[in-house]
NUGU-956463 format. One line per 2 residues: number of its first residue (from 0); for each residue x, y, z of C-alpha. Coordinates in steps of 0.001 Angstrom, whole numbers, plus 524288, in hexadecimal, padded with zeros to 5 digits. Example, Ala and Ser with C-alpha at 12.3 -4.5 7.8 and 13.67 -1.06 7.14 Angstrom:
<recs>
0) 8300C 7EE6C 81E78  83566 7FBDC 81BE4
</recs>
This chain:
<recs>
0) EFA67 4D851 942E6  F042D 4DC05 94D86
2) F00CC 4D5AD 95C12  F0076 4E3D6 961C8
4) EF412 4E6B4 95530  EED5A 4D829 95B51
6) EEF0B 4DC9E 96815  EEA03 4E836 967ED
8) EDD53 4E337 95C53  ED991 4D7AE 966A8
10) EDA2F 4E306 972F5  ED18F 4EC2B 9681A
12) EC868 4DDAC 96727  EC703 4DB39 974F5
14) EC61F 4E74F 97C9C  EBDEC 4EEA5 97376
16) EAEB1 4EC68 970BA  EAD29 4ECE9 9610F
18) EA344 4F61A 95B10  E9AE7 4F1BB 9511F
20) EA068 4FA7F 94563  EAC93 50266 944FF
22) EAEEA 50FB9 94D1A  EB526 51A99 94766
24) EBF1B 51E35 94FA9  EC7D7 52A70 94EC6
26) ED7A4 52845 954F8  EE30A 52ED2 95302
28) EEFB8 5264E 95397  EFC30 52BDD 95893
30) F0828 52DC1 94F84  F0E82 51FA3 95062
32) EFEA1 51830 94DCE  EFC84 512C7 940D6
34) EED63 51511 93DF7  EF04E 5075D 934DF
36) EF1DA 4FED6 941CE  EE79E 505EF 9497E
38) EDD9C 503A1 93EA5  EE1DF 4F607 93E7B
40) EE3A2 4F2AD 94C45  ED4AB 4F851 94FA1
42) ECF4D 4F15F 9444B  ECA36 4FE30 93E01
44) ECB58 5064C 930FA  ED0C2 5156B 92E91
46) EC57C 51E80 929AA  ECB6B 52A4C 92BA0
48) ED6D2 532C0 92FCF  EDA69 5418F 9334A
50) EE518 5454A 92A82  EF130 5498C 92F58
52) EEE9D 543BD 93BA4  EEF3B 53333 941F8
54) EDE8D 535E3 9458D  ED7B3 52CD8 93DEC
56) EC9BB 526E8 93D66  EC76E 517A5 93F82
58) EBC5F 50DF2 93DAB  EBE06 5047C 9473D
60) EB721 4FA1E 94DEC  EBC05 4FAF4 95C71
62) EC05F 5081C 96342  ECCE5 504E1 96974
64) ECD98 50672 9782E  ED7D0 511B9 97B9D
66) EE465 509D2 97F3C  EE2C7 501F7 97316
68) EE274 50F20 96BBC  EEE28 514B4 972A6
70) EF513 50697 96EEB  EF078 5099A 96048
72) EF5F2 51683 960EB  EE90E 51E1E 9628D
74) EE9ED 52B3D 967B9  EDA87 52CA3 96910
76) ECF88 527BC 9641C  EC1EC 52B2E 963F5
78) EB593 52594 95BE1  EB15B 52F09 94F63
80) EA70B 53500 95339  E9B5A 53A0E 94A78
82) E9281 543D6 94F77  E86A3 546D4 947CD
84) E7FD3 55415 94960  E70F2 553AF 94CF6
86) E664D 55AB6 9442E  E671E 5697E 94272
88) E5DC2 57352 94178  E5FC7 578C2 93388
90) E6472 5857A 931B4  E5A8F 5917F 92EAD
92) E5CB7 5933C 91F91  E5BC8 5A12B 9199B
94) E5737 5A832 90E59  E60BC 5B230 907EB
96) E5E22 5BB3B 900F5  E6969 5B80E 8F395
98) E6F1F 5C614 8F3B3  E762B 5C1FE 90051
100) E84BF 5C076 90046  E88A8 5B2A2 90447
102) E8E83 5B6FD 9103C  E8485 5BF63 91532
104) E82FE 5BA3A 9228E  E8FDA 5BDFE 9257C
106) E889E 5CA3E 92A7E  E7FAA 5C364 932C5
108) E7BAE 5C5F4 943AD  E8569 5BB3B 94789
110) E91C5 5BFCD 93FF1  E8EB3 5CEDB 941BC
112) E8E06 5C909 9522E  E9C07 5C3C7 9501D
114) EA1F4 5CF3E 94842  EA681 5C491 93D08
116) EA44D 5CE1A 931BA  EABD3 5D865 938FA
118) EB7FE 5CFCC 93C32  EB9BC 5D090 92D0B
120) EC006 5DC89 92E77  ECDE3 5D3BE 9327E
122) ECABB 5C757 92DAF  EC27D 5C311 92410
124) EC7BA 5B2EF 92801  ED02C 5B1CD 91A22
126) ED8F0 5A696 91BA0  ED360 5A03F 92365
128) ECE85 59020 92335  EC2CF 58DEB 92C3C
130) EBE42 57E91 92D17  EB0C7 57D7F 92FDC
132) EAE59 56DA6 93202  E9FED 56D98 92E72
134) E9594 5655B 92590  E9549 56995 916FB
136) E981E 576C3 91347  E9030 57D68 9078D
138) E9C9F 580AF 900CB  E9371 5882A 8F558
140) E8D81 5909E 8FE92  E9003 59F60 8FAFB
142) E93D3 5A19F 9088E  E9DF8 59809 90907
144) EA4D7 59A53 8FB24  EB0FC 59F96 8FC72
146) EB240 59B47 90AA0  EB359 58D8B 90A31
148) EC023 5874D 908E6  EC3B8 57987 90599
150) EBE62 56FE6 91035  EBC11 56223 91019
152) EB015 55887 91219  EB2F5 54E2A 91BD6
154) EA63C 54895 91C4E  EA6EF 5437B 90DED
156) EB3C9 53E88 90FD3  EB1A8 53782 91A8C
158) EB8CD 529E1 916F1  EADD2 51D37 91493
160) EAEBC 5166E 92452  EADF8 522E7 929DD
162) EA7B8 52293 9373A  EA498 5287E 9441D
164) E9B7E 52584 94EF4  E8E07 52C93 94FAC
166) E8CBE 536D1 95B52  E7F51 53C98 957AE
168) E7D6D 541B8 9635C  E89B6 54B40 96327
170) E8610 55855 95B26  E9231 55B01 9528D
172) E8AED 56797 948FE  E85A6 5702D 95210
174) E7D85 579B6 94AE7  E7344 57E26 954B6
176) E63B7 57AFA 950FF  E62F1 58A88 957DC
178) E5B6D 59281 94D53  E5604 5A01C 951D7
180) E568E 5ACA1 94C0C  E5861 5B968 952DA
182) E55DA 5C744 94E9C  E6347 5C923 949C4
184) E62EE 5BF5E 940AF  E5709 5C130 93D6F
186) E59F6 5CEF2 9386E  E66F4 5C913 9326B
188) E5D0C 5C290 92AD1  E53B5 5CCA5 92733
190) E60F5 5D697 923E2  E6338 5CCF1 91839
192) E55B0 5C70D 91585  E5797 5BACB 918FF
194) E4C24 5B2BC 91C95  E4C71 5A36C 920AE
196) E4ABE 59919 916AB  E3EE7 58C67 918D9
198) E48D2 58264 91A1F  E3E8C 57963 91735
200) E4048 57D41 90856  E4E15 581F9 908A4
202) E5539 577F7 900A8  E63A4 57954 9072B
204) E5DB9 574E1 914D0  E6350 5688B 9163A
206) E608D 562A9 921D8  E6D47 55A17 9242A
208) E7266 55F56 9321F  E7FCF 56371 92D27
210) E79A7 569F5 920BB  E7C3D 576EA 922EA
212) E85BD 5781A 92E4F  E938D 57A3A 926FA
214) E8E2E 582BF 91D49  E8967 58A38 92795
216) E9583 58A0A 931C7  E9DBE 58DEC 92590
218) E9561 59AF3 92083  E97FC 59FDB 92E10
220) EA64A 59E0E 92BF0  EA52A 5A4FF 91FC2
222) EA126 5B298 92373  EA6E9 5B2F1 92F8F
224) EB4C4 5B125 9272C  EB130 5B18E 91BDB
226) EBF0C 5B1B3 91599  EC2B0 5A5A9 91D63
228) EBF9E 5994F 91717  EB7FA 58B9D 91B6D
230) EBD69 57FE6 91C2C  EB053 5770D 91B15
232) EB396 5698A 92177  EA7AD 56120 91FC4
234) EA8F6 557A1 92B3E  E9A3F 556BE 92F06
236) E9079 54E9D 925B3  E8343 55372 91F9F
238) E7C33 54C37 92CF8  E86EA 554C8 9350D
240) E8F17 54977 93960  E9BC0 54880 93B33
242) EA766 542BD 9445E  EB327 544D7 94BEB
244) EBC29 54005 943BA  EB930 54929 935F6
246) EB774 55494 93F2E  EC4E1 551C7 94409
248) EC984 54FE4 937CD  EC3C7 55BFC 93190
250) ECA1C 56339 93C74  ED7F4 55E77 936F0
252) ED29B 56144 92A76  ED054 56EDB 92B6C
254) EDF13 572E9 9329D  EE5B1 56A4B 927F4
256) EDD89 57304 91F61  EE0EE 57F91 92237
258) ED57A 582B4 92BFF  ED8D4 58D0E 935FF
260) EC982 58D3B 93C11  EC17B 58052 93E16
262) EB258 58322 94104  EAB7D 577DB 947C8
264) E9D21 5786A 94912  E9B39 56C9D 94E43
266) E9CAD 565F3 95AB5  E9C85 55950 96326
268) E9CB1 5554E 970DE  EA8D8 548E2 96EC9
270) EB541 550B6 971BB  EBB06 54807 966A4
272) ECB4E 54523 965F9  ECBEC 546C8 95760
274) EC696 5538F 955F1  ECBB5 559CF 96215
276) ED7E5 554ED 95D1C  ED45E 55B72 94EFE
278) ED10F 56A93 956BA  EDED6 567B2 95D18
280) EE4D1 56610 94FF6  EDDAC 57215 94AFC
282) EE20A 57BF3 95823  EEFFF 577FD 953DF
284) EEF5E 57BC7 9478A  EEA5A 588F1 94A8E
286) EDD41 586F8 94711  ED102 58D1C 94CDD
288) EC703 58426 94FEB  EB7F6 58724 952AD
290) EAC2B 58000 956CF  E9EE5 582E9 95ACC
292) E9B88 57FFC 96861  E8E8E 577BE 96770
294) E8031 57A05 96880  E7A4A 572E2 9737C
296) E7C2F 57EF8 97CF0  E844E 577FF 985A1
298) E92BA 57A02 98CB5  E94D3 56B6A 9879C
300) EA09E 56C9C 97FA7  E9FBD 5657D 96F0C
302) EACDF 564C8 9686B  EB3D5 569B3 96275
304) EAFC7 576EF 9668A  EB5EA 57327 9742E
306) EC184 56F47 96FDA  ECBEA 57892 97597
308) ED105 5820D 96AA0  EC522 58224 96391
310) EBB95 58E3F 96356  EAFE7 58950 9690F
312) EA2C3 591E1 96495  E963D 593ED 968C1
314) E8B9E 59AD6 96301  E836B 5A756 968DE
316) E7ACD 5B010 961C6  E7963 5BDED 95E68
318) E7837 5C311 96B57  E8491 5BB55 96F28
320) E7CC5 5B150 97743  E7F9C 5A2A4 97777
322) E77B4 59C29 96E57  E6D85 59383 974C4
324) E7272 58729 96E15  E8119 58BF9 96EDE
326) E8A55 5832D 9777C  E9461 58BA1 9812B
328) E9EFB 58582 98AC2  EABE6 588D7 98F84
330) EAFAF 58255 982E3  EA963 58E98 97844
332) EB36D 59840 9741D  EAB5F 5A186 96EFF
334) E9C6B 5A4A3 96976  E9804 5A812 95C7D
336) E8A60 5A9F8 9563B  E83D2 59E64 9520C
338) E7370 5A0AE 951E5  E6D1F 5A479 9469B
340) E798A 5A598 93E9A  E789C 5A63F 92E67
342) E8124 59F3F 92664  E832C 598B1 91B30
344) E7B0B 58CC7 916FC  E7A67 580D7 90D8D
346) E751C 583FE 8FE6B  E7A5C 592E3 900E5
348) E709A 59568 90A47  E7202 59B27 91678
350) E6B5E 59846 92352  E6C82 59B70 9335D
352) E70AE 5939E 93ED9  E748F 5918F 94B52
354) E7E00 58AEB 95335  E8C97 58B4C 95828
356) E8EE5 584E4 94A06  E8F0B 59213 94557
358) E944A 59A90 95083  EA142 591CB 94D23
360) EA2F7 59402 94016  EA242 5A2CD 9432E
362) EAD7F 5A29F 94CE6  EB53B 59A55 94359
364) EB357 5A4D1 93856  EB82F 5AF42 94395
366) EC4D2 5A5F9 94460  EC7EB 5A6B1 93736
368) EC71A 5B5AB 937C3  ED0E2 5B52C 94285
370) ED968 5ABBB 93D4C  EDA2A 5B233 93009
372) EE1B7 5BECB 9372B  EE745 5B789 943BA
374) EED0D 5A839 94347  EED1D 5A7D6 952B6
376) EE376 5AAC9 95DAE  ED5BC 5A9C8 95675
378) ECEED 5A310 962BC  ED4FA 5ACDD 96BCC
380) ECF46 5B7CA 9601A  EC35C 5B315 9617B
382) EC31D 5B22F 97059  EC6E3 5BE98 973D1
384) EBBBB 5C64E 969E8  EB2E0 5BE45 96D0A
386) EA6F1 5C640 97392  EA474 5C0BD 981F4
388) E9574 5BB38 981EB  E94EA 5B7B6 99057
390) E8BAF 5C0EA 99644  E8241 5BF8E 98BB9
392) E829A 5B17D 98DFA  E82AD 5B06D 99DA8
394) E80B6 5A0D0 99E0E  E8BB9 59DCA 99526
396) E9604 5A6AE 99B38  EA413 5A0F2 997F3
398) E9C5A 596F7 98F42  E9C60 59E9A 98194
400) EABA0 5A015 9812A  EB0BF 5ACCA 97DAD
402) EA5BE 5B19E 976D3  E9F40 5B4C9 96B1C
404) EA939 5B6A6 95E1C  EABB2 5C386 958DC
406) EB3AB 5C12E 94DD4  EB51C 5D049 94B50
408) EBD8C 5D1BF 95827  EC569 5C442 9563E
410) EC7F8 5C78E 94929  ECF86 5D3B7 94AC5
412) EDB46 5D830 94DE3  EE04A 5D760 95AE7
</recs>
């Protein structure tokens, strides 16, 4: 062992108080830092790393104190995070009737609102990747065939010593416990006799709190593009944890992947290093992220949806008011509907929702439409058609971004 690697293990001994197991510890070294001596110096092991880029995920028993880092070559650190997401209400389950094409609620209140079936007129989103980083996807769902393309399960491949700290108390899913129904929806319903299942008896209700959400975020993608295809990134477990590290890494994941729309329905109040730096990577690369907003119906900004580039969303309803759970700040972009929305769910079911979890996932299909007939400008596309909501939401003037989508006037031509 060189005398600078003693030096600097005796400083690490002395001037730091030891935790009782090891801390996972996310760092990215600069371009001359060997990961080797770090490791060894802090008297940790590698779990994990980012490829492609020198951010990598340690176990180790002492976080180093910042000029000790910078010594070691650390450009930042920052402990790995988990955030767990607290119970859900389950989703409404449905009974339809088997005649139904799979797709039918393409044709329902909130996508006739947002003029999604007319935008298909220019753009129907073919060739298009959107990356929706989600809990498991029901790849066998008839919705979903034919949209999904290849993703990748990070939860299952998480490596054995995997770790990250438990922040309960931090909602990361944010699908909103709303459920109402209103007399649009309710003659949606009656239009194609459907009728509500008991979930009592209904055999696909699962009860795990990240059950359903991806299957869900991804039929919206689906028929508001439906010739775009899903990138399902499974970074969220069956309890609907997850952590900063594999949501940073899925981010890389998806650009290296071909991705040119990310859809984030999730959310956190840590403005975290590594996956701020992951969005950055993303924007420069050309890529259009999106993120729901929250639903605590606060101005409190949750990441990444405040991250600057991304399209932050929040969620009204079909008389273009805020939804009563939705959050709004300087930070939202734009508004989207998100109560009592159908989609797909689990076992080839269907079901409806609430929550900016889904008003995201339809702005993200409304990307893809753009970005299948223009490479440049889709934020500024959706910006200026979006329909101004202000004066039928006088408290939350300036607070609901540029307004509510409609993807019929981004779409087309200029």
């Amino acid at each position: 062992m060189t005398g600078r690697r003693i030096l600097l293990t005796l400083v690490l001994i002395l001037g730091l108080s030891a935790q009782a197991s090891a801390l996972p510890l996310i760092v990215e070294l600069g371009p001359l830092s060997s990961i080797t001596s770090v490791v060894a110096v802090l008297g940790g092991s590698l779990v994990d790393q980012i490829p492609g880029t020198k951010i990598y995920l340690l176990n180790v028993p002492v976080v180093p104190l910042p000029w000790i880092a910078s010594l070691l070559g650390i450009q930042w650190m920052e402990t790995n995070n988990g955030i767990t997401m607290p119970g859900i209400v389950p989703p409404q389950a449905l009974s339809v009737p088997p005649s139904l094409a799979a797709d039918w609620y393409k044709n329902q209140p909130s996508m006739i609102i947002i003029r999604s079936g007319n935008a298909w007129t220019y753009s129907t989103g073919s060739g298009v990747v959107v990356a929706d980083l989600n809990s498991t996807v029901d790849v066998g769902h008839p919705a979903l065939i034919g949209h999904l393309t290849t993703g990748h399960d990070f939860v299952a491949t998480k490596p054995p010593s995997y770790a990250a700290l438990n922040q309960s108390s931090s909602s990361f899913m944010d699908q909103s416990s709303s459920s109402f129904m209103d007399q649009s929806s309710s003659s949606f319903m009656d239009q194609y006799g459907l009728s509500f299942l008991n979930q009592s008896s209904s055999s696909f209700m699962d009860g795990n709190p990240a059950y359903s959400h991806g299957t869900l975020t991804a039929g919206v993608i689906a028929v508001v593009a439906p010739d775009s295809m899903i990138m399902p990134l499974r970074v969220f477990d069956d309890e609907g944890s997850a952590d900063l590290f594999v949501i940073a890494k899925a981010i890389h994941h998806a650009v290296n992947n071909g991705a040119q729309v990310i859809n984030m329905s999730f959310g956190t109040l840590q403005n975290s290093s590594a996956v701020r730096g992951a969005i950055n990577y993303a924007l420069s690369r050309n890529v259009v992220l999106v993120a729901s907003a929250g639903n605590n119906n606060t101005s409190s900004v949750q990441y990444p949806a405040a991250y600057n580039g991304v399209i932050a969303v929040a969620a009204t309803d079909l008389q273009d008011r805020k939804a009563s759970f939705s959050n709004y700040g300087s930070y939202v972009f734009a508004d989207a509907p998100g109560v009592n929305i159908f989609s797909a769910y689990p076992g080839g079911g269907y079901s409806i929702v609430s929550g900016t979890s889904f008003s995201a996932p339809a702005v993200a299909g409304a990307a893809a439409l753009i970005r299948s007939v223009r490479t440049t400008g889709t934020a500024g596309s959706i910006s200026s058609s979006a329909v101004n909501i202000d004066s039928i939401n006088p408290g939350y003037s300036g607070e609901l971004g540029y307004g509510r989508i409609d993807v019929f006037e981004a779409v087309k031509p200029n």
